[in-house]
matplotlib code that plots the C-alpha trace (Angstrom):
import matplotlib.pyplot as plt

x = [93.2, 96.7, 99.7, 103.4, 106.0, 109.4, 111.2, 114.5, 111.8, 110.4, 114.4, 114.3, 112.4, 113.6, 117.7, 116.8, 119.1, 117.4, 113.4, 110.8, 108.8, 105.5, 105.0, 102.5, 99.9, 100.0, 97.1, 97.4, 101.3, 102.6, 106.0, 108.9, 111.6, 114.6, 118.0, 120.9, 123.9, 125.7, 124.7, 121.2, 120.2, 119.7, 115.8, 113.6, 109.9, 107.9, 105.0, 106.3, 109.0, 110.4, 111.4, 114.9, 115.2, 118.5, 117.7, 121.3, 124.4, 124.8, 123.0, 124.9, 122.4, 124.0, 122.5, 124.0, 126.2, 126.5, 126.1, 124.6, 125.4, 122.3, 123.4, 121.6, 118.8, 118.7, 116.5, 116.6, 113.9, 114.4, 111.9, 109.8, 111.4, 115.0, 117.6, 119.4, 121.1, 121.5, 124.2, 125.7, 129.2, 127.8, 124.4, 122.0, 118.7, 116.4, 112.9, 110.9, 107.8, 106.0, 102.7, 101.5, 102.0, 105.4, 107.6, 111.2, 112.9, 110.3, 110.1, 113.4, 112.4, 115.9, 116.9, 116.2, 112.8, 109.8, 106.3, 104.7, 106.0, 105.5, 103.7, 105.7]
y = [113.1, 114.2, 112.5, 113.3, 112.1, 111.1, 111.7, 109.9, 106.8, 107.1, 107.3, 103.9, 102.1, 101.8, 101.8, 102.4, 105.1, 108.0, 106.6, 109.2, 108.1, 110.0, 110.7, 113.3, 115.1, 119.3, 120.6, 119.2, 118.5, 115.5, 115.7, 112.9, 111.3, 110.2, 108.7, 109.7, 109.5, 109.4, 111.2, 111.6, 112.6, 116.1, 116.9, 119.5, 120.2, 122.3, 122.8, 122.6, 124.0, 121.6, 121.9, 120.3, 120.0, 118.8, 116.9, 114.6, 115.2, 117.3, 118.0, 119.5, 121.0, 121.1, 123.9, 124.9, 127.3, 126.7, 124.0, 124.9, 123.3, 122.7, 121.3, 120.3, 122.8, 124.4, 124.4, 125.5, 126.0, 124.9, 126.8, 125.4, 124.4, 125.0, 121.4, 120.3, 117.4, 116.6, 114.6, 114.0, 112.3, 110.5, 109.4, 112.2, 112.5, 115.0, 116.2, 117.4, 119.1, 119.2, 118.6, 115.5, 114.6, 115.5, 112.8, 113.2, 112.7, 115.0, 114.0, 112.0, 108.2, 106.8, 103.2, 105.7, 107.0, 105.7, 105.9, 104.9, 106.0, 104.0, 105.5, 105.1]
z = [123.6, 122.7, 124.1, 124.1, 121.3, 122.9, 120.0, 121.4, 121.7, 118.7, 116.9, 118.7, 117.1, 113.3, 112.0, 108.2, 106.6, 105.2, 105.5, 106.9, 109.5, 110.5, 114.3, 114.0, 111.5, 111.7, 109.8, 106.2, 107.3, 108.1, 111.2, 110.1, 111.4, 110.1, 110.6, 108.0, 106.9, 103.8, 100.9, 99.5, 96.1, 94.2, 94.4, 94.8, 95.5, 93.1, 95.1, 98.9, 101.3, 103.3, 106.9, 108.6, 112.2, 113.6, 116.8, 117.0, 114.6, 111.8, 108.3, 105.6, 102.8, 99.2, 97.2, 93.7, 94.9, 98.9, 101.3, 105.1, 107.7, 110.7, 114.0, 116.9, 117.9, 114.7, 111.4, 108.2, 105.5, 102.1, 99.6, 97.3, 93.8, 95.5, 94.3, 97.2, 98.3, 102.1, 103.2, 107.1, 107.6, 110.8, 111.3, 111.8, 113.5, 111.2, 111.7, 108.9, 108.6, 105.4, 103.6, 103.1, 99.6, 100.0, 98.2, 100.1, 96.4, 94.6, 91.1, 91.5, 91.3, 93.1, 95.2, 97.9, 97.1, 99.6, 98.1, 101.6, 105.1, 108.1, 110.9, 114.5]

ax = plt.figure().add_subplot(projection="3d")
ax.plot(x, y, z, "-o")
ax.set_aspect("equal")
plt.show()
């Protein structure tokens, strides 16, 4: 049967700077979580969009030529084979929502890069 995610419960549980979490599978999608701050690395996904969800703090998206800014209660939609850099001044709760062989550095092997995600 299907049970309710407390997502402030499930932030809880793990400190690591920018290192998804799965809480949930959506069709062929897995849903992350994430704390972050800092800056993370230029990358982009050939073959997927990727999904941000600010749920605590502020994300700033680099892009090329703009940066976006999601706060709390918003998302924003980063389109497939788009480079972008996220970065948050304080630490950040994100939600993401993409497939499941998303790699969160794309083709970027970095000190950051997580070739297996804990499930919460």
């Amino acid at each position: 049967m299907p049970s309710v995610i407390n997502l402030e419960e499930k932030f809880g549980r793990f400190t690591e700077q920018w290192h998804p979490h799965v809480v949930a599978d959506l069709n062929d999608q897995h849903v992350k979580l994430a704390k972050v701050q800092g800056e993370f690395v230029w990358h982009s996904h050939e073959a997927e969009d990727e999904l941000f969800v600010v749920v605590k703090g502020q994300l700033h998206i680099e892009f090329r030529d703009h940066t976006a800014t999601i706060n709390p209660g918003e998302i924003l939609v980063v389109p497939r084979g788009v480079e972008h850099r996220p970065h948050a001044s304080e630490e950040t709760w994100i939600m993401l929502v993409e497939p499941q062989a998303t790699r969160h550095t794309g083709t970027v092997e970095h000190a950051l890069t997580r070739h297996e995600l804990p499930r919460i």
